[in-house]
C-alpha positions in Angstrom: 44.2 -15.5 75.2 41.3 -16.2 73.1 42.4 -17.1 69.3 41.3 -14.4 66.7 40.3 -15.6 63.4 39.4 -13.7 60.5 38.2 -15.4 57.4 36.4 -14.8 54.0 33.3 -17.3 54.4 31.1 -17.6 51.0 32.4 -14.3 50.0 32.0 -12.1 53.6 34.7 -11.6 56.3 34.0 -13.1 59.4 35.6 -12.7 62.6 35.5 -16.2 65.5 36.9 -16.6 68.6 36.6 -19.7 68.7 38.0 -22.8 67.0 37.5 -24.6 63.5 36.5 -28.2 63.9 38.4 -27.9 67.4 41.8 -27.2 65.1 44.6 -24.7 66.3 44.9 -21.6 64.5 48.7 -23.7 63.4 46.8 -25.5 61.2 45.0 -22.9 59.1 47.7 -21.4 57.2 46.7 -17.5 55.0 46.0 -18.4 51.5 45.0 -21.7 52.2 41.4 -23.0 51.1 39.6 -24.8 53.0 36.2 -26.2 53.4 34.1 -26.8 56.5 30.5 -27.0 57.9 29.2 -23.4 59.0 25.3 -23.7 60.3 25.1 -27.0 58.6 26.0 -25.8 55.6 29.3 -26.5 53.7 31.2 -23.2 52.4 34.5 -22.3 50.7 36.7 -20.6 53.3 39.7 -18.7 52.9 41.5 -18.2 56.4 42.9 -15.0 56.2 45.3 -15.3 59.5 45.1 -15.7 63.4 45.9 -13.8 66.2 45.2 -13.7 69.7 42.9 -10.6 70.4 45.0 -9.2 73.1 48.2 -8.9 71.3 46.3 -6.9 68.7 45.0 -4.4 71.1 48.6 -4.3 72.8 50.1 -3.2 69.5 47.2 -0.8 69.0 47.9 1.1 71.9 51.8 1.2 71.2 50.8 3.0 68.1 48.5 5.5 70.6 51.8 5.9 72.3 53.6 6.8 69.1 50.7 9.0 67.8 50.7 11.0 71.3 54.3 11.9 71.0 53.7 13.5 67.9 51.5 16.3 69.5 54.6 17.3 71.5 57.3 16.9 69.1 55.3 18.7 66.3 54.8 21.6 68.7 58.8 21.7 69.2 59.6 21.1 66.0 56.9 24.4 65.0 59.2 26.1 67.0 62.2 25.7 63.7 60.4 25.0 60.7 57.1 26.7 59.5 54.2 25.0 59.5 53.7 23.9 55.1 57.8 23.2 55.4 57.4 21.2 58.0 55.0 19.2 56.4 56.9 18.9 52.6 60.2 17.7 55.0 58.2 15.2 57.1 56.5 13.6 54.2 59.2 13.8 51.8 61.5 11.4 54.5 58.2 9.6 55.1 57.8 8.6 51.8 61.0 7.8 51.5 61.6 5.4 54.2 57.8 3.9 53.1 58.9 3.1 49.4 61.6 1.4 50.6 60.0 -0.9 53.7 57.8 -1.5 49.8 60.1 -3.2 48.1 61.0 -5.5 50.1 57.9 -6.2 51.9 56.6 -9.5 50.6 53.8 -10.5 48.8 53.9 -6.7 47.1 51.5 -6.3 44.1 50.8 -4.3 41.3 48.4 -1.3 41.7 45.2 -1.6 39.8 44.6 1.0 37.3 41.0 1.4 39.1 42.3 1.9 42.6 45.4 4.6 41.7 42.5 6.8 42.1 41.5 5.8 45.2 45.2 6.0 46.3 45.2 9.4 45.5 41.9 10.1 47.2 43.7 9.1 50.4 46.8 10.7 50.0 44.8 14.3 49.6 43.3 12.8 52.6 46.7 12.1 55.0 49.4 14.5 53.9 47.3 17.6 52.2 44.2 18.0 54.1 45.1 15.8 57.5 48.7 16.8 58.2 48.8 20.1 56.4 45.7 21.7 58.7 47.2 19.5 61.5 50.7 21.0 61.9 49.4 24.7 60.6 46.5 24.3 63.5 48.7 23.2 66.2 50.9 26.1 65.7 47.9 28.3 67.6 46.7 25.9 70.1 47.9 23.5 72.5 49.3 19.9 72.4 46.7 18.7 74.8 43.7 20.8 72.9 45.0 19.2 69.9 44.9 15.4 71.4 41.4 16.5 72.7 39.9 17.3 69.2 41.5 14.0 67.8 39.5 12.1 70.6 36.6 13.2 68.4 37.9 10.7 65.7 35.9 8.0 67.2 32.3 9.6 66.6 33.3 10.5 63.0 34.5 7.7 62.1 31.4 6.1 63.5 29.1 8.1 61.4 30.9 7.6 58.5 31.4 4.0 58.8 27.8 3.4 59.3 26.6 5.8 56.9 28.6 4.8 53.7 30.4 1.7 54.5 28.3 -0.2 55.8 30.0 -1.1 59.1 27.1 -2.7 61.8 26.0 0.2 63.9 25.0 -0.9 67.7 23.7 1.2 71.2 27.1 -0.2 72.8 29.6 1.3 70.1 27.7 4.6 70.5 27.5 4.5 74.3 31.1 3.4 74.2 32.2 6.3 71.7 30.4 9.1 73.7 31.8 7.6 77.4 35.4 7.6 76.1 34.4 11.1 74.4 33.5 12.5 77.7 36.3 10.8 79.3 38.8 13.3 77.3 36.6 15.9 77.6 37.2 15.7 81.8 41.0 15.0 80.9 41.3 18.6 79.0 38.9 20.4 80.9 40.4 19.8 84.6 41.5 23.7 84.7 37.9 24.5 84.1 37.6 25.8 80.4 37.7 23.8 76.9 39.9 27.0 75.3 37.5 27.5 72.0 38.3 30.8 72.1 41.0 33.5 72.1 43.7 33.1 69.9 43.2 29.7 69.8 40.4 29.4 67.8 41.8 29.3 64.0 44.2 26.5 65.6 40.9 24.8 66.8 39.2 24.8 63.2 42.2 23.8 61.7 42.5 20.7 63.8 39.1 19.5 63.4 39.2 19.6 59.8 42.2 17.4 59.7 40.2 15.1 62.1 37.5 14.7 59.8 40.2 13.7 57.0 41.4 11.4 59.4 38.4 9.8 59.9 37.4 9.9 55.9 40.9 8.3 55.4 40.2 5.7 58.3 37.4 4.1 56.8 38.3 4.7 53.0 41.1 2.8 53.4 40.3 -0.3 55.0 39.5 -1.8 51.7 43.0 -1.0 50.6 43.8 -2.9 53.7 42.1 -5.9 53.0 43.3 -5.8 49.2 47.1 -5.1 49.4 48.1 -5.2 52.7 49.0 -2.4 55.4 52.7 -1.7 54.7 51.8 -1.6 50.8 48.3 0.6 51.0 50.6 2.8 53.7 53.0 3.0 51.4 50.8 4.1 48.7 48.8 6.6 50.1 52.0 8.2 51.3 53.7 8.1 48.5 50.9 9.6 46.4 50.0 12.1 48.6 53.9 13.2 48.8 54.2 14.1 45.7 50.5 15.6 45.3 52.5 18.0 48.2 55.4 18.7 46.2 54.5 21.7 44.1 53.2 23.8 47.8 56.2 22.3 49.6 58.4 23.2 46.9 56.7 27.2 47.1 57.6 26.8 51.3 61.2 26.4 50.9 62.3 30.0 50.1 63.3 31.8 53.1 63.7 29.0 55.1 66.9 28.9 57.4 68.0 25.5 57.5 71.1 27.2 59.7 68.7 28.0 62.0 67.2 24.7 63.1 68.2 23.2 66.7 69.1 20.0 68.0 65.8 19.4 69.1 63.9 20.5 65.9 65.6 18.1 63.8 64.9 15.3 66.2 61.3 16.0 66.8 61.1 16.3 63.0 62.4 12.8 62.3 60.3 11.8 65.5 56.8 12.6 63.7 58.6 11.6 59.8 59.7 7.7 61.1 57.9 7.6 64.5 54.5 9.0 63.5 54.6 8.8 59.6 55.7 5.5 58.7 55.7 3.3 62.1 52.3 4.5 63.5 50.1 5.0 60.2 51.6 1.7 59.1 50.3 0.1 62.3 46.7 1.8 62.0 46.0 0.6 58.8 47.5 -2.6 59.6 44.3 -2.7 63.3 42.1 -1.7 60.2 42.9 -4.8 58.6 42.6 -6.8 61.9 39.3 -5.1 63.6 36.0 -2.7 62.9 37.3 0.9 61.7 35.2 2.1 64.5 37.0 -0.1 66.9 40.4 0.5 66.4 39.3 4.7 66.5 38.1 4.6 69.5 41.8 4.0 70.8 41.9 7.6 69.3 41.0 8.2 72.9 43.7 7.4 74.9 45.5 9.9 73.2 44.9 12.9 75.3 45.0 11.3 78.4 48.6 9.6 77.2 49.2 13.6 76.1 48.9 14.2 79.1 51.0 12.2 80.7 53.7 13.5 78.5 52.9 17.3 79.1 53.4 16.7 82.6 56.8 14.5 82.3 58.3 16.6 79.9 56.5 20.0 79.6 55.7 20.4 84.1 52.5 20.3 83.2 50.4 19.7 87.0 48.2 16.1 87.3 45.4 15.7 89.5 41.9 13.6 90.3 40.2 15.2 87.2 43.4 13.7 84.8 42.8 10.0 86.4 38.5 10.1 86.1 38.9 10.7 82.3 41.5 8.0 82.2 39.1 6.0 84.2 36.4 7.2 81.4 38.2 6.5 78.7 39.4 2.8 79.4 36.0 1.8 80.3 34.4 3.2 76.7 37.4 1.4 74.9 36.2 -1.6 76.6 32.5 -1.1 75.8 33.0 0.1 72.0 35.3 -3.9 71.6 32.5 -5.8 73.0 29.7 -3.7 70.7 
């Protein structure tokens, strides 16, 4: 495995895959400053941590794993809890379980009075706009439809990265981000119709709005990232966007039949509250740290081919050649959109 290095080098992140001076990444300890000769000139360098690429890809798509689940248990759990209720419940254990893992995280530090805004920003971003159109929209359409809109992620988060943050732009990413694109689009389309129509088609527009919050909160928050950590910038965008929620959660409560709730409602709720919530978003933000936002979203993509999967272990749902060409599809954009 090839040693990942990401360091601040005369002020700008760099990534190498190689070695410094023909040291091991052992030697270069975070926080440490050092100096060395970069294109024969001599910079201050601040190594920011190692890794070995493929163990940060591996973890990646354990949190694709994680994230795919969620499509089915948030459809079971739909099934006990409306939609907005859902949401206030999920979050409200979320942010609980988040504040906590913050305390005792290390190396926690104090919010600046000039990002609290942009904490807020992205918890309108994850819990109101993402999550609430989310779980509303996937109470009219599909699991699989769902994980097919959310392989869009990629292209938005591409446009958005290159349009306002800056991120490099290259033909491979975009060739990569369209074949991993059409990969899912053969993966949902093997009965022979995408489904934007119907009664699913409030359920459609619902979902991609929450993608395009997703993808707004993907790249926003990468400089939270860099500055306090994933677990902490997790934490707080959680956290703040909880209790943006509370007053609409608080309206949603009324009514509800907690009496009524199975077995299997319960679980699939904690599934997407600890699972989805605090495991898997603590993960993304921790790949945003690590690689390119437009990198790490094109994993997006093996989300509705690992959907899937699922449907068809746990919900019958039938496989066939079409399911294994957008796998095929998929893996091999992922592969071009890393080496872009």
């Amino acid at each position: 495995m090839t040693p990942l290095f990401r360091a601040v080098v005369g002020g700008s992140e760099h990534t190498f895959r190689n070695r410094f001076n023909g040291c091991s990444g052992a030697e270069y300890r975070a926080g440490i400053r050092l100096r060395l000769t970069l294109k024969g000139s001599v910079l201050p360098i601040l190594v920011l941590g190692t890794m070995a690429a493929d163990w940060i890809y591996s973890i990646i798509v354990f949190q694709q794993m994680l994230a795919s689940g969620t499509f089915l248990a948030g459809k079971w759990a739909l099934m006990d809890f409306p939609p907005l209720t859902l949401a206030f419940i999920r979050f409200s254990i979320a942010a609980l379980g988040l504040y906590g893992i913050h305390r005792v995280w290390p190396n926690r530090r104090p919010i600046e009075k000039a990002d609290r805004g942009r904490f807020a920003l992205l918890g309108v971003l994850a819990v109101l706009i993402n999550q609430g159109f989310f779980l509303y929209g996937l109470k009219f359409t599909t699991p699989t439809h769902a994980a097919l809109l959310y392989g869009t992620t990629p292209v938005f988060v591409y446009l958005i990265a290159v349009g306002i943050a800056q991120e490099r732009g290259s033909w491979l990413k975009l060739v990569g981000v369209l074949i991993t694109f059409g990969g899912v689009v053969v993966v949902v389309t093997r009965e022979g119709t995408l489904g934007f129509a119907g009664k699913t088609w409030l359920g459609d527009l619902l979902i991609l709005l929450a993608v395009i919050a997703w993808a707004f909160y993907t790249v926003l928050g990468k400089p939270m990232v860099r500055k306090y950590g994933a677990v902490h910038a997790t934490a707080m965008a959680m956290i703040t966007g909880t209790i943006l929620y509370i007053p609409i959660g608080l309206m949603t409560l009324p009514g509800f039949d907690i009496g009524a709730t199975t077995t299997r409602g319960w679980l699939s709720l904690f599934y997407i509250a600890i699972g989805t919530s605090v495991l898997a978003y603590t993960i993304w933000f921790w790949a945003l740290g690590k690689l390119e936002a437009t990198k790490v979203a094109v994993f997006n993509n093996l989300q509705p081919v690992m959907t899937a999967l699922l449907s068809f272990w746990l919900m019958d749902e039938r496989l066939g050649v079409q399911l294994i060409a957008g796998g095929v599809l998929v893996i091999l954009g992922v592969i071009l959109t890393e080496r872009g």
